[in-house]
C-alpha positions as CSV (number, residue, x, y, z in Angstrom):
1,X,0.0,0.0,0.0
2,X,1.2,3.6,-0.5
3,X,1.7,5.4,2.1
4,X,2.8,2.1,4.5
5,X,5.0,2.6,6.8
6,X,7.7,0.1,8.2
7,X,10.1,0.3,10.4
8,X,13.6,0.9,10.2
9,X,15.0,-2.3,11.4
10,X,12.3,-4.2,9.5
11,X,13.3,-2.5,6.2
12,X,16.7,-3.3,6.7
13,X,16.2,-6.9,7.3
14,X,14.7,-7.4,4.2
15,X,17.3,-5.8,2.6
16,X,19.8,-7.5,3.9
17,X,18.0,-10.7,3.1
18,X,17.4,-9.9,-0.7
19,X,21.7,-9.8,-0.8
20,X,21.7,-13.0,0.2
21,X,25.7,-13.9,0.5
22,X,26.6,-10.8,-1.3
23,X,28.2,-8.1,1.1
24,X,27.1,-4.7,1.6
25,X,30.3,-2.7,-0.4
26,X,31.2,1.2,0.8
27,X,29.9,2.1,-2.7
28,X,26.4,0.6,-1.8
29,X,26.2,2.5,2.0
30,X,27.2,5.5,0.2
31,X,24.7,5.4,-2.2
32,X,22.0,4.4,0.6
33,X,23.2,7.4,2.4
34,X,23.1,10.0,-0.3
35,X,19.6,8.5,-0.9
36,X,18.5,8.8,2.5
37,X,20.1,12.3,2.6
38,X,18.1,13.4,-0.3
39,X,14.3,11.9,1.2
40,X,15.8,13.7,4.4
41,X,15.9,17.1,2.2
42,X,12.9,16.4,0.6
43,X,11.0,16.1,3.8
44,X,12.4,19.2,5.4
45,X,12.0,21.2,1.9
46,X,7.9,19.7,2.4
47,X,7.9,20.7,6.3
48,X,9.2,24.2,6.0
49,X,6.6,24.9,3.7
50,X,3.5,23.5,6.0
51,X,5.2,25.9,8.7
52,X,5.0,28.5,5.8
53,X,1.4,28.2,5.6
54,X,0.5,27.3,9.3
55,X,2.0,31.1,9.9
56,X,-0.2,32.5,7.1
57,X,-3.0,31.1,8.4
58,X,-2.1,31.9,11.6
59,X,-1.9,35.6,11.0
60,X,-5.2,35.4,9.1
61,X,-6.8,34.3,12.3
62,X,-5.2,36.8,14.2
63,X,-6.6,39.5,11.8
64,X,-10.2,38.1,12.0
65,X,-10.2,38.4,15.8
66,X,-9.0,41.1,15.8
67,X,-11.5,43.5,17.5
68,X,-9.8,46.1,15.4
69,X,-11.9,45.1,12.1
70,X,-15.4,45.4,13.7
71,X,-14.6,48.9,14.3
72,X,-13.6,49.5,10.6
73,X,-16.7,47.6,9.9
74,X,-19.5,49.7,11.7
75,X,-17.7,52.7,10.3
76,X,-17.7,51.5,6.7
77,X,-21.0,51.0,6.3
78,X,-23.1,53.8,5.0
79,X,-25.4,55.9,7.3
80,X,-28.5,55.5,5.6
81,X,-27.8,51.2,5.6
82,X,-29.2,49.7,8.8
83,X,-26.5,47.5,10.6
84,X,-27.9,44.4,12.0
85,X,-28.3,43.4,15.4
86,X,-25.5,40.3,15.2
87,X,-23.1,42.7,15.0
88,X,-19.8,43.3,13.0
89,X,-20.3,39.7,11.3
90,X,-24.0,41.5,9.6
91,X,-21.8,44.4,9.2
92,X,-19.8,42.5,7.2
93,X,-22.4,41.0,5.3
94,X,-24.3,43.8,4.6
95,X,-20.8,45.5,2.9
96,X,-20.5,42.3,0.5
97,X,-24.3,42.5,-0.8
98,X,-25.1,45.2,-3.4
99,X,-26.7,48.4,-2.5
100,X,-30.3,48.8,-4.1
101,X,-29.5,51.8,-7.0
């Protein structure tokens, strides 16, 4: 299955056992390496961009709660358009629907 995980020692093992009385040479653990460095990289590269968006989001939040934009909000919208009673959320609704010409 994609996506299976085994562990280490496990993986190994079975390696070890396809060689069967063939020995492991310093060309083979220096390709393994360089292979396992490079998944290693990959993995990092993948992570760092998660993080990347996890602070994106994060300051999107941050700017939602913000008590700051209700404010902006109630003062946007045009005297003469009634703001509803739930609040800045209505406020904000009532800013994205268009005005009767």
């Amino acid at each position: 299955d994609v996506g299976e995980t085994v562990l280490f020692s496990h993986f190994m093992s079975e390696i070890l056992q396809l060689r069967g009385s063939n020995t492991a040479t310093v060309k083979d653990l220096i390709s393994m390496r360089k292979f396992v460095e490079k998944m290693n990289k990959e993995v990092r590269k993948d992570l760092n961009e998660v993080n990347r968006h996890v602070l994106q989001l994060a300051e999107v939040v941050k700017e939602i709660r913000s008590p700051a934009i209700g404010t902006v909000l109630q003062t946007t919208v045009a005297p003469e358009a009634e703001v509803p009673r739930n609040g800045p959320q209505g406020a904000q609704m009532a800013l994205a629907s268009p005005s009767p010409s």
